[in-house]
N, CA and C of each residue as an Amber inpcrd file, in Angstrom:
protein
   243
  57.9700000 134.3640000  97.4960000  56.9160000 135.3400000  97.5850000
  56.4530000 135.6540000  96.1620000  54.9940000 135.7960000  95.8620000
  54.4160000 136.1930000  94.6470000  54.1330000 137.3800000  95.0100000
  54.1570000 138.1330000  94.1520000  53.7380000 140.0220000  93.3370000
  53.4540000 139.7180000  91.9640000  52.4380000 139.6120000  91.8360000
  51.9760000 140.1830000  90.5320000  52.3890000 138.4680000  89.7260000
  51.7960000 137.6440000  90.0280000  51.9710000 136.1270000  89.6340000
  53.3980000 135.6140000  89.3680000  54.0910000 136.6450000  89.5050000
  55.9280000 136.4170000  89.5940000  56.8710000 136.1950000  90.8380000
  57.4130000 135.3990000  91.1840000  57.8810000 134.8670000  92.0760000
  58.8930000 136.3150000  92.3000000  59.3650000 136.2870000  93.1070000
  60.1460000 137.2280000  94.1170000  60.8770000 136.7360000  95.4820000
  62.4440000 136.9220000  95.0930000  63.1290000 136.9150000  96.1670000
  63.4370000 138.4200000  97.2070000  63.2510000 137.8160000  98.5310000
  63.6360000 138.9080000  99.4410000  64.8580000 138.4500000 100.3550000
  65.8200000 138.8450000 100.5270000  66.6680000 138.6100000 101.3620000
  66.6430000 138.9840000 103.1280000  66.6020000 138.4810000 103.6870000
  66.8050000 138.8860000 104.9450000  67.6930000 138.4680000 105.7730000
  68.8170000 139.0270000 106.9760000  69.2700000 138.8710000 107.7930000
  68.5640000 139.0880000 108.8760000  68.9870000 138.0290000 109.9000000
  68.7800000 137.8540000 110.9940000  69.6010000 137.7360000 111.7910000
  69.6640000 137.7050000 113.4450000  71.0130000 137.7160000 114.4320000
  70.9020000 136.0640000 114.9750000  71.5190000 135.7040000 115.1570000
  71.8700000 134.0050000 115.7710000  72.2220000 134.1500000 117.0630000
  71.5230000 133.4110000 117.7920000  72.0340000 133.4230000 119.6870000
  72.5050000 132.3060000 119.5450000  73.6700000 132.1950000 120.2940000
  74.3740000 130.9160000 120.9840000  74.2550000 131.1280000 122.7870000
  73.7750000 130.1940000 123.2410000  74.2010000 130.0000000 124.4570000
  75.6600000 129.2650000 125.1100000  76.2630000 130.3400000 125.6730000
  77.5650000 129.3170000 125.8890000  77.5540000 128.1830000 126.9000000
  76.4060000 128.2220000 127.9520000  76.5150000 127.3190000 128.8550000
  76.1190000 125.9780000 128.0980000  75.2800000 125.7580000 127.5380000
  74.2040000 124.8120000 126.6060000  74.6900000 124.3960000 125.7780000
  74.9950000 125.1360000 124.7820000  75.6690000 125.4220000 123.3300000
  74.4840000 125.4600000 122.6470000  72.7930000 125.6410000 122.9290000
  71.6960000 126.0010000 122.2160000  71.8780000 127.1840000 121.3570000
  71.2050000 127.0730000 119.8080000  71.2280000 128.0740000 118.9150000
  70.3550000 128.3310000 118.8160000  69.6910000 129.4880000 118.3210000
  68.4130000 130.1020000 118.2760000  68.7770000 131.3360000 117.1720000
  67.6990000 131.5220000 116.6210000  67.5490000 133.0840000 115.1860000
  66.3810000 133.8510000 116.1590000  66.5850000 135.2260000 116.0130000
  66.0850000 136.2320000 115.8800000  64.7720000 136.2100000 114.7240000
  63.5560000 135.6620000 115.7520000  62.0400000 135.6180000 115.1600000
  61.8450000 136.8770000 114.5220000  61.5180000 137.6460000 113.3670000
  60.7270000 138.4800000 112.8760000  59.3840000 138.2220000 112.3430000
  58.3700000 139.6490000 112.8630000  57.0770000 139.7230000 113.2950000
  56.3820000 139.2480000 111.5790000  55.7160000 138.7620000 111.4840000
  55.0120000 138.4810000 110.3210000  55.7350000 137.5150000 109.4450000
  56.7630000 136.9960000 109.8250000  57.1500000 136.1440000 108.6320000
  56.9030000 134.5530000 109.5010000  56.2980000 133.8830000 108.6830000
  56.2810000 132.4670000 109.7180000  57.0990000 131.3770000 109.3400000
  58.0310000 130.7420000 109.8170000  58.8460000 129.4200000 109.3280000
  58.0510000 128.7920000 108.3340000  59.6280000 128.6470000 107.3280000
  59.1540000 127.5270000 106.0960000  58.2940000 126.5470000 106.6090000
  58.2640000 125.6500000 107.4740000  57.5990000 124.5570000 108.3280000
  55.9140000 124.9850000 108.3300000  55.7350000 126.3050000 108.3910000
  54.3680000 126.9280000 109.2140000  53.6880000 127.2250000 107.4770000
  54.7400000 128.1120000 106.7780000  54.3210000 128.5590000 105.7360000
  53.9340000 127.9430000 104.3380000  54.8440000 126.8600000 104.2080000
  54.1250000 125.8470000 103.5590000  53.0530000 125.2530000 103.1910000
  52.5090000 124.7250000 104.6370000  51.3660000 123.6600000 104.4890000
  50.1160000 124.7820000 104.5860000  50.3220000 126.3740000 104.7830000
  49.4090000 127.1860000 104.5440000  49.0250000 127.6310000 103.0360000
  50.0540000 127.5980000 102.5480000  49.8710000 127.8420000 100.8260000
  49.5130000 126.8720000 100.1870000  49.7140000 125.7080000 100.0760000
  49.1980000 124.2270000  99.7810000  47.6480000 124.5300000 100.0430000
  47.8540000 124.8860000 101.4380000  46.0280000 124.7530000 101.8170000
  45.4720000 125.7960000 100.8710000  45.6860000 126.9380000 100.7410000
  44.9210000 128.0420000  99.9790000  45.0030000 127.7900000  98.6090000
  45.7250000 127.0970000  97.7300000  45.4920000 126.6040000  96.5000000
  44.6470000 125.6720000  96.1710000  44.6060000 124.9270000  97.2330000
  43.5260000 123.4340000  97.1620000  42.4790000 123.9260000  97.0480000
  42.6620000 124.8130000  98.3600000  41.0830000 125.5680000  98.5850000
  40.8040000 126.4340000  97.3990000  41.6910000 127.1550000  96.1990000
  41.2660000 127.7630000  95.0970000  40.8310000 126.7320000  94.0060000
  40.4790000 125.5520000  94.3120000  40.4670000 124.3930000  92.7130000
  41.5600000 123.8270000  92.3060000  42.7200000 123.7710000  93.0640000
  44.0650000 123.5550000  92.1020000  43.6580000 122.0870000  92.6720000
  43.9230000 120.8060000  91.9400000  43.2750000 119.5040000  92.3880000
  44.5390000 118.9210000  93.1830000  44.6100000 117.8350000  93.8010000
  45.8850000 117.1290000  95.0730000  46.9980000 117.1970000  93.9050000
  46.5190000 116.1590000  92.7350000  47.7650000 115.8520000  92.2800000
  48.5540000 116.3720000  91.1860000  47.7710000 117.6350000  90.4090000
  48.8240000 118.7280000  90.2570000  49.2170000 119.2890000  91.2540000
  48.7220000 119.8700000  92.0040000  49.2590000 120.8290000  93.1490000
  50.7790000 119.7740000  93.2570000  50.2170000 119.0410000  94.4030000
  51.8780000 117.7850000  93.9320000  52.9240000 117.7110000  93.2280000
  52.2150000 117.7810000  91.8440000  53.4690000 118.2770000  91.1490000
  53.9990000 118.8020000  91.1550000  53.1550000 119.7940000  90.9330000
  54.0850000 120.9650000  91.1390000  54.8650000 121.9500000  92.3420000
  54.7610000 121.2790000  93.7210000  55.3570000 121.7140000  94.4700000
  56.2970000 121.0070000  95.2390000  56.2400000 119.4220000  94.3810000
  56.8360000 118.5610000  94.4370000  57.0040000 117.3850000  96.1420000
  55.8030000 117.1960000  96.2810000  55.2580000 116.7950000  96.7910000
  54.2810000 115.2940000  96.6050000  53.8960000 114.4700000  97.2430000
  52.6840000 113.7170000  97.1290000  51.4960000 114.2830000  97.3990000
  50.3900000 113.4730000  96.4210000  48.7970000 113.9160000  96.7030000
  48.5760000 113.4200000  97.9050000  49.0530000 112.2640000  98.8330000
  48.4720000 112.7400000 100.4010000  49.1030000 113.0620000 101.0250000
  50.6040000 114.3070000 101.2860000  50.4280000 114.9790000 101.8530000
  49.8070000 116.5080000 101.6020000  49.6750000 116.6740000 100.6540000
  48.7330000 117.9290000  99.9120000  47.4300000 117.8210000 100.5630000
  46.4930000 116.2460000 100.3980000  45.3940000 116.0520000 101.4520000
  45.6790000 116.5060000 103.0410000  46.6150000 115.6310000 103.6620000
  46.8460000 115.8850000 105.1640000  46.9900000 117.5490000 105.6350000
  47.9800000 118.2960000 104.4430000  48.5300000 119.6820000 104.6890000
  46.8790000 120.3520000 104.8400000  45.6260000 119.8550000 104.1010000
  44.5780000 120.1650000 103.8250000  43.6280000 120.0680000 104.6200000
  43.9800000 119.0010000 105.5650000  42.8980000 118.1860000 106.1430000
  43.3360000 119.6530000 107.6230000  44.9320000 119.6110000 107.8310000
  45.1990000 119.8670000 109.5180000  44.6630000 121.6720000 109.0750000
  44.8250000 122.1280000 108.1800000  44.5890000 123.4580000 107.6600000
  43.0780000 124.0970000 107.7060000  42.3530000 123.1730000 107.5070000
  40.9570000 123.1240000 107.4100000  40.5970000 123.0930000 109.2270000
  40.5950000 121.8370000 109.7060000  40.5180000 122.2970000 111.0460000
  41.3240000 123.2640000 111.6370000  42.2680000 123.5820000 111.7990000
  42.9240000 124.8700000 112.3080000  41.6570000 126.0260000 111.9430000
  41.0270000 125.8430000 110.7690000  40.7410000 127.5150000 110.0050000
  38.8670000 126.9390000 111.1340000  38.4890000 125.7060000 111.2440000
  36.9760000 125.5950000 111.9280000  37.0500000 126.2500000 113.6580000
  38.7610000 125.8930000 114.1430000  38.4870000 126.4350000 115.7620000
  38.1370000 127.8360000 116.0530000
């Protein structure tokens, strides 16, 4: 998380379900925070979209310039529906 162009850690706990019949695991979703998976390819997109070009961005988030494009491409349509 950024504040004030400085990175910031927040800690959070969460509760873990086990199912005993299954043995399925599952976390305790909290409201506003979206999986690393979700949150990612959204920040990628909003930097691209500020001028930051594919292949710094890449670099620096350590990544390739096409998936920085693709993260860009599925982000962009998501934001047209």
């Amino acid at each position: 998380m950024k504040i004030r162009n400085r990175h910031r850690f927040l800690k959070i706990e969460a509760r873990k379900s086990l199912c005993l019949e299954c043995g399925h695991q599952s976390r305790q979703r909290l409201l506003g925070i979206l999986p690393a998976s979700e949150a990612f390819p959204r920040a990628i997109f909003h930097q691209h979209l500020d001028g930051i070009n594919r292949s710094r961005l890449g670099r620096r988030e350590g990544v390739g310039a096409a998936t920085v494009e693709r993260y860009f491409a599925f982000q962009f349509r998501m934001s047209r529906c």
